[in-house]
C-alpha positions in Angstrom: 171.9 170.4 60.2 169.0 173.0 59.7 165.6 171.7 59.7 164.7 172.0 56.0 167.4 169.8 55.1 166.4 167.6 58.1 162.7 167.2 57.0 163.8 166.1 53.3 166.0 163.4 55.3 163.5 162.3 57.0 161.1 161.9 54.1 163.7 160.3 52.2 164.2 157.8 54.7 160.4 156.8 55.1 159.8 156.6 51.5 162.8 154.4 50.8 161.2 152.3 53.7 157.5 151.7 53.6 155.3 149.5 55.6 151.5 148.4 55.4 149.0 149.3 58.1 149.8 147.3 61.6 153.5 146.5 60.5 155.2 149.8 60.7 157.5 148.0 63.1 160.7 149.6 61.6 158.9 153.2 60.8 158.3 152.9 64.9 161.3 152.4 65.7 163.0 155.1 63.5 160.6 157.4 65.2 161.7 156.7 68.6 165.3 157.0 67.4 164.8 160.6 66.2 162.5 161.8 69.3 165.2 160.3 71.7 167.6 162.1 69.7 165.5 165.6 69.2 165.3 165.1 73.7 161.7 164.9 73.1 159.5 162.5 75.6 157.4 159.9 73.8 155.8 156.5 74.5 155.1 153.3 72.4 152.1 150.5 73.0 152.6 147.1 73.7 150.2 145.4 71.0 150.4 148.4 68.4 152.5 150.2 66.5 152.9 154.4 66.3 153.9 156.9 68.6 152.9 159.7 70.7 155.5 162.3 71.8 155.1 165.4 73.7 156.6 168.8 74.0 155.7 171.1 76.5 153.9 171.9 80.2 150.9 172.7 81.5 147.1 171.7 81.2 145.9 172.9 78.2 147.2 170.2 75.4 145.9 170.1 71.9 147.5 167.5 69.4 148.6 166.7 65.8 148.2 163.8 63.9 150.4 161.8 60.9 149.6 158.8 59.6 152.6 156.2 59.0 151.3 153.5 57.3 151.9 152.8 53.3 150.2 151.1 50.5 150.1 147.6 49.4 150.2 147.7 45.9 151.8 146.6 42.5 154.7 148.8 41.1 156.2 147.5 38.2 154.8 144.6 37.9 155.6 143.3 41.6 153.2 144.0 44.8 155.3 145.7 47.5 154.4 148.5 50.0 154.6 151.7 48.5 153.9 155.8 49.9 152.1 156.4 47.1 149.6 158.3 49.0 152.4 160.5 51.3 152.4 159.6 54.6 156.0 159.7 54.6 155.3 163.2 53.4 153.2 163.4 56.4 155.7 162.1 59.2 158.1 164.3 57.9 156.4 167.9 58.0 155.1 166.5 61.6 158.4 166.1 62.7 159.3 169.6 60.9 156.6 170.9 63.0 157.8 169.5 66.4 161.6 170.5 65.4 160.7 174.3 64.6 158.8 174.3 68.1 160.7 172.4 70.6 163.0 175.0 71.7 160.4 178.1 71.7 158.4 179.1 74.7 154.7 177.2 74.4 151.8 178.2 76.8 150.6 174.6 77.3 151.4 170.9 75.6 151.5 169.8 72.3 151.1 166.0 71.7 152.1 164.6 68.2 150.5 161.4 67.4 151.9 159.1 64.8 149.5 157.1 64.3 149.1 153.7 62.4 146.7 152.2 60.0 145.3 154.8 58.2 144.6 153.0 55.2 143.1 150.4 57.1 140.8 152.6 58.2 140.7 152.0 62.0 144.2 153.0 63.3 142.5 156.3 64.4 139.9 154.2 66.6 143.1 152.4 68.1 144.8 155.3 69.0 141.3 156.9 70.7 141.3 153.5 72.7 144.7 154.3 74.3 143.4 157.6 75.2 145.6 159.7 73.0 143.1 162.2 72.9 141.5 162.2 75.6 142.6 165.5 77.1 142.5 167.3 74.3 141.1 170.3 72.8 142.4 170.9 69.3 143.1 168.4 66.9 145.1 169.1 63.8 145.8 166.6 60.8 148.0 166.7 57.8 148.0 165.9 54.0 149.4 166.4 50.6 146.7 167.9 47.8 146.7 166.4 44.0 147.8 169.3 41.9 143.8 169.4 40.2 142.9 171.0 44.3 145.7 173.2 44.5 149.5 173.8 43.3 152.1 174.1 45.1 153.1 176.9 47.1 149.3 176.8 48.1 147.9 175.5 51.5 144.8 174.9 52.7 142.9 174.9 56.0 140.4 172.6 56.0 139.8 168.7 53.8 136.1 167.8 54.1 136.8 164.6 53.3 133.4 162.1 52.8 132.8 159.0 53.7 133.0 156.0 52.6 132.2 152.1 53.2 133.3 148.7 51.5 131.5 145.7 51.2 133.1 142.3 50.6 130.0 139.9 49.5 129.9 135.9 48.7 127.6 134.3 46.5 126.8 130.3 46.8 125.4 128.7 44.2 125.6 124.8 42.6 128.1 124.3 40.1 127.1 122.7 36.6 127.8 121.4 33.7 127.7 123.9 30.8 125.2 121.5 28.7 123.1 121.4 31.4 122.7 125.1 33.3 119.4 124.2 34.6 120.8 121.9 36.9 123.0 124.2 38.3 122.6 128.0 40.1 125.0 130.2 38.1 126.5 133.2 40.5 127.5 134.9 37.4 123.5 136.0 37.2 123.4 137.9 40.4 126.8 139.3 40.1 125.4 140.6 37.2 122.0 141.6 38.6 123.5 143.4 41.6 125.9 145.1 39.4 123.0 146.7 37.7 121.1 147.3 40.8 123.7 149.4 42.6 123.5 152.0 39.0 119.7 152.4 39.7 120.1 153.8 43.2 119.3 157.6 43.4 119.4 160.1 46.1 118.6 163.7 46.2 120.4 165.7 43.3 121.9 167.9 45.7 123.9 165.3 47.6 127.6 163.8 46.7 128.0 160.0 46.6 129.1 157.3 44.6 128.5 153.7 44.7 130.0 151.0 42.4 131.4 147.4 42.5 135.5 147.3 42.2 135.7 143.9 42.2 133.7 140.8 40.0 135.2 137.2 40.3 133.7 133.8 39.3 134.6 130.6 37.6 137.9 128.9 37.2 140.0 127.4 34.2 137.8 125.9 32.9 135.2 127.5 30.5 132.5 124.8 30.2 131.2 124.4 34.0 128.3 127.0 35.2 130.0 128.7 38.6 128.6 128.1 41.7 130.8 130.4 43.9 131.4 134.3 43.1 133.1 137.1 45.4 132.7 140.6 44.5 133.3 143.9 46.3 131.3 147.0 46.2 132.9 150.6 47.1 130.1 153.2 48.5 130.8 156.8 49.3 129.0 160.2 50.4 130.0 163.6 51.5 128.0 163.2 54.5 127.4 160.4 56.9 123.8 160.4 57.0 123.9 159.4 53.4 126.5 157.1 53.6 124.1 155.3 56.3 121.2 155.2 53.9 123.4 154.0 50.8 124.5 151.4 52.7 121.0 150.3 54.0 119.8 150.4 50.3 122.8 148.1 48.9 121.8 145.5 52.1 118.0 145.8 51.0 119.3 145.3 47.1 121.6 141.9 47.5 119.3 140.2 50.0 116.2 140.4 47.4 118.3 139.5 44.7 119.5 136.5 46.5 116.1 135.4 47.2 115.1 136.3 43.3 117.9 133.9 41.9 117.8 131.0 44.9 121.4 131.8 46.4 123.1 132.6 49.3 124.7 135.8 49.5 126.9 136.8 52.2 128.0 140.1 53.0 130.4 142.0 55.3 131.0 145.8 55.8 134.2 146.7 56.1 136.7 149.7 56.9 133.5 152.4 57.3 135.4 155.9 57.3 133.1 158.7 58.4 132.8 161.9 56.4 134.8 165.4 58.0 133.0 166.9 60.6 135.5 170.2 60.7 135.6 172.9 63.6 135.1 176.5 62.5 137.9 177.4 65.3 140.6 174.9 64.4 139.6 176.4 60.9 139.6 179.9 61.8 143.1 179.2 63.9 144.9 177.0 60.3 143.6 180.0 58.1 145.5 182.6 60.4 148.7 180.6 60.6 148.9 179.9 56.5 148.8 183.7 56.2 151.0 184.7 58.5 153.5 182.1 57.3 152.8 181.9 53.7 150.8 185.2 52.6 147.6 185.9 50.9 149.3 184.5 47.8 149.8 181.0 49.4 146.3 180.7 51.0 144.1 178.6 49.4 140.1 177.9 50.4 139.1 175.0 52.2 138.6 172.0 49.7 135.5 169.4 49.5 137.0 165.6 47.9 135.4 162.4 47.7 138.1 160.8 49.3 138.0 159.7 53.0 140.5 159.8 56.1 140.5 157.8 59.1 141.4 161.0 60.8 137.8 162.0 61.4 137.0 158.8 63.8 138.4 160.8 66.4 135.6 163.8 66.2 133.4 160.6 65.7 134.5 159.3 69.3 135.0 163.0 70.6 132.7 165.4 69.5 133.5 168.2 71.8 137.4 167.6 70.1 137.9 170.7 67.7 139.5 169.4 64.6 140.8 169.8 61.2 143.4 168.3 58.6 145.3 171.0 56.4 146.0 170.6 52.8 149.5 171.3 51.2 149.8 171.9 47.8 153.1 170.3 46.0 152.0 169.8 42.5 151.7 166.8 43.0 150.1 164.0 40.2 149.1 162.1 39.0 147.3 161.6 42.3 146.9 159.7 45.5 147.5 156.1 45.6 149.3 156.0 41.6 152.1 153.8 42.4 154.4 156.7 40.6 153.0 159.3 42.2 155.6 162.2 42.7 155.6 165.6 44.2 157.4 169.0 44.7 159.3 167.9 48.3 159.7 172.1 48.8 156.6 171.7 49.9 157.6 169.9 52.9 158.9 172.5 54.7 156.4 174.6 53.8 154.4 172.2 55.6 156.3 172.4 58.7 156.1 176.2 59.1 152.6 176.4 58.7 151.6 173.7 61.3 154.1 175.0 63.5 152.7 178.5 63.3 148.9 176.3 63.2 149.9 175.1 66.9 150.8 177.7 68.5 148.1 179.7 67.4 145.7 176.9 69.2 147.7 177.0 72.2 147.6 180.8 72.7 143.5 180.6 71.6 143.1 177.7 74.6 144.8 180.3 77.2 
């Protein structure tokens, strides 16, 4: 079977069988059964799922990453785990890539890491404490583009993804009767107060960033008792880390006071921090080179800026000598990441393939 029509296989298969970050059992084990069959040397982890697999001698080795994991979210009506944000996409132009260069003659090693947990945000820090990169020099990532960045037939070299944060919060107040609110401490007033607190925060004009609460929920069925418990969930986000670091501080600063203001508790957790790209000219330089030679002037497309975020920049995080960045493929695809009917042109894929493929070898031949 020729590659192309291998690639859409594969994608076919992982789409029809998605699973949620830590519990890509299955997605593991088709992996293994397609690198044992491709002849291709790879190991698995005892307490963690993903694969690394290697092609390849010598000491030079620079890496690629795809992310496995899928979305938990409601489709028609019923939750399930869904690829609505293409990591099946992923997986497959990654093993595109490793098909087109298994059987040519490389100049050092190329490790592909399929990695787990992305949109848990910390599968990337899991992999870098197994030591998958630890030896490595260039670092290249994967991902499909919303058709408002580019169309397809267009790639990219470079996502400067931001960052982002996510705070789950409590508030405890005393439940009350609704005659007699000044017996209780009604949560629904600092939900409300911290709701307008996080629209009055301002940074420089000049800086991206967002910050607004996604989730509000107090009371029960019945309508005529004051609450006295409220969770609620704030989503913050910045196109550089030091921002990201100050927003965060200023949301901690803003609930605490307003705690105090109202007389309740309010407790808070940061969770799944995502730092913002921090992209290698080279590994830029070296994408740029390989889209044109594989794709043309016509299919080149300029490096891209997005609010969104990407696990994939922990490991520059945790190796900042590590030369990295994630490529962009266009594929018309809408009406965006994480819709649960989110569809794209699967020509892309192989697309995809060819210009990773061409992306490594470049890096190999620049290490030498």
């Amino acid at each position: 079977m020729e590659i192309k029509k291998k690639i859409d296989a594969w994608f076919k298969h992982f789409h029809a069988h998605p699973e949620i970050s830590y519990q890509e059992v299955k997605t593991t084990e088709k992996l293994t059964e397609i690198l044992a069959g491709m002849g291709v040397t790879y190991k698995t982890f005892d307490n963690v799922t993903g694969v690394v697999a290697e092609i390849g001698e010598g000491k030079e080795i620079i890496a690629i990453r795809a992310d496995i994991d899928a979305l938990w979210q409601e489709v028609d009506g019923v939750y399930q785990a869904n690829h609505s944000c293409g990591h099946d996409a992923n997986i497959a132009m990654v093993l595109g890539a490793l098909s087109y260069l298994k059987d040519e003659p490389l100049e050092g090693k190329i490790r592909f890491i399929f990695q787990p947990a992305e949109e848990q945000g910390n599968g990337a820090v899991a992999m870098v404490e197994r030591g998958v990169i630890d030896d490595v020099s260039y670092l290249f990532g994967v991902h499909l583009r919303p058709i408002e960045e580019i169309p397809h037939g267009k790639v990219l070299p470079a996502i400067h993804h931001g960052a982002a944060a996510f705070l789950e919060g409590k508030i405890i107040g005393v439940d009350a009767h609704g005659a007699r609110p000044h017996q209780g401490k009604n949560v629904v007033d600092p939900l409300f107060a911290i709701h307008q607190f996080i629209k009055t925060m301002y940074f420089s004009p000049f800086e991206a960033y967002s910050v607004k609460m996604t989730k509000m929920q107090a009371g029960g069925n019945n309508v005529n008792i004051i609450p006295g418990s409220a969770t609620f969930a704030i989503d913050t986000r910045a196109q550089s880390n030091a921002v990201l670091d100050e927003l965060m501080e200023k949301v901690n600063e803003g609930i605490q006071a307003i705690g105090k203001l109202y007389g309740v508790e309010i407790e808070t957790e940061w969770k799944d921090y995502t730092p913002a790209a921090e992209v290698s000219e080279e590994a830029s330089e070296i994408a740029t080179a390989a889209i044109l030679e594989t794709v043309g002037e016509v299919g080149y497309a300029p490096s891209v800026i997005t609010a969104g975020s990407d696990d994939f920049h922990f490991y520059t995080i945790h190796r900042p000598e590590l030369k990295a960045a994630m490529l962009g493929i266009g594929a018309d695809l809408q009406p965006g990441l994480h819709h649960p009917k989110m569809t794209f042109n699967t020509e892309a894929l192989d697309i995809g393939a060819r210009v990773l493929a061409a992306t490594l070898k470049k890096a190999l031949a620049r290490e030498k």
